[in-house]
N, C-alpha and C positions, 0 to 999 in steps of 0.2 A: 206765046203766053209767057210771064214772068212773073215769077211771086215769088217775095222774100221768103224765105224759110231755108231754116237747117235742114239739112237732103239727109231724107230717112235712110238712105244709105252708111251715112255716119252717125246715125243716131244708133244703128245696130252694129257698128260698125267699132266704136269706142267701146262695146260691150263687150268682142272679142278681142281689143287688146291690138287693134291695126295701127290706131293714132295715136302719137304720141306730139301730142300739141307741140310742149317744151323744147322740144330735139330735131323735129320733124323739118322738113323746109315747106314751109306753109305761102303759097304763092295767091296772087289776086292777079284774074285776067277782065280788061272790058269787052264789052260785048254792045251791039246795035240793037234796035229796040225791035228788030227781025228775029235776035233770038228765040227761044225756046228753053228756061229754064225754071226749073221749080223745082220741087221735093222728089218728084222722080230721077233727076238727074245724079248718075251715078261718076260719073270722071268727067275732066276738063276735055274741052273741044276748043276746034279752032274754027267750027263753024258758024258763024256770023259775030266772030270775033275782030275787034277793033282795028282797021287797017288805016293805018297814020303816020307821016316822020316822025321817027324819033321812040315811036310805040313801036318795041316788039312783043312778035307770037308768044304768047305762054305770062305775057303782065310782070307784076313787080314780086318779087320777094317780099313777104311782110318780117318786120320786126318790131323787137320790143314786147315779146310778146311778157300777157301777164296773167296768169292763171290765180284763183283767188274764191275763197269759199265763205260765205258769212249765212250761221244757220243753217239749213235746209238747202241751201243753194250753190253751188258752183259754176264761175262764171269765168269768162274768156276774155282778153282785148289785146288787141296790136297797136300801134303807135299807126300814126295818120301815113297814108301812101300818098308818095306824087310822081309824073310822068314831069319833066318839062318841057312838055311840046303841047300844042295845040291840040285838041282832043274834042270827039262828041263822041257822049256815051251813053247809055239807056239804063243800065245793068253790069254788077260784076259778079264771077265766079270764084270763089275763096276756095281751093283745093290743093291735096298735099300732094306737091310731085315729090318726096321720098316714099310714098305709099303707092305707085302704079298712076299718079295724077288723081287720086278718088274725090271726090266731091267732099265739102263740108257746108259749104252755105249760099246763097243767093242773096245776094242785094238788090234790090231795086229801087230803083233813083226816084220814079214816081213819072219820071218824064226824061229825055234829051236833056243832057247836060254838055255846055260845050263851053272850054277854056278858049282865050286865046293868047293863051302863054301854061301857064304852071297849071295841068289839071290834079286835084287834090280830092282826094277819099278824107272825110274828118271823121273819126272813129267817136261811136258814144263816149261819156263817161263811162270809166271802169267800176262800176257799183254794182250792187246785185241784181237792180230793177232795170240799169240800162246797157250795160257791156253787150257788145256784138254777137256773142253766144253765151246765154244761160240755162241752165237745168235744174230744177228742183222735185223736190218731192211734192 
């Protein structure tokens, strides 16, 4: 099973002061639609993680990151990730390998996604209703 969501792990997680978005090396790994990820997932796995040329173990480093608060809300985004290799993927795992690999979110594609050249992640807009993680009151 797969469901988007922020993994309640970092949801309690950011409360004691583990993540540090900013500084942190915040990575995205693919995953086959064999996965198992959701709000229970607490760290990165390599199991039924994307085997491909060109795709290594552990996905891409994200950058750009952009932290950003308007009102009530505090919200996340990274700049768009891309592999250049040919890729089919279901689902990705956004986690911090400077924090032990712990979890922070689940994407879900909706279905198989498969490039056959440049596979690309296209991040929301950075606003407060669509960025890739937000929290409010």
């Amino acid at each position: 099973m797969i469901i988007q969501t922020q993994t309640t792990s970092f949801k309690a997680e950011v409360y004691q002061a583990v993540h540090n978005l900013l500084t942190n090396t915040i990575k995205i790994a693919l995953y086959t639609g064999d996965a198992t990820l959701d709000e229970d997932t607490t760290v990165y796995t390599t199991l039924n993680e994307v085997v491909a040329s060109g795709y290594t173990a552990g996905g891409a480093t994200m950058t750009g990151v952009a932290l950003n608060t308007s009102g009530y809300t505090v919200y996340v985004n990274w700049a768009n990730v891309s592999w250049s290799t040919s890729v089919t993927a279901r689902c990705a795992l956004i986690y911090n390998a400077s924090q032990g690999n712990k979890s922070i979110a689940v994407l879900d594609f909706g279905a198989d996604k498969t490039s056959t050249g440049t596979f690309t992640i296209t991040m929301p807009a950075n606003t407060a209703t669509t960025a890739l993680i937000r929290s409010s009151n």
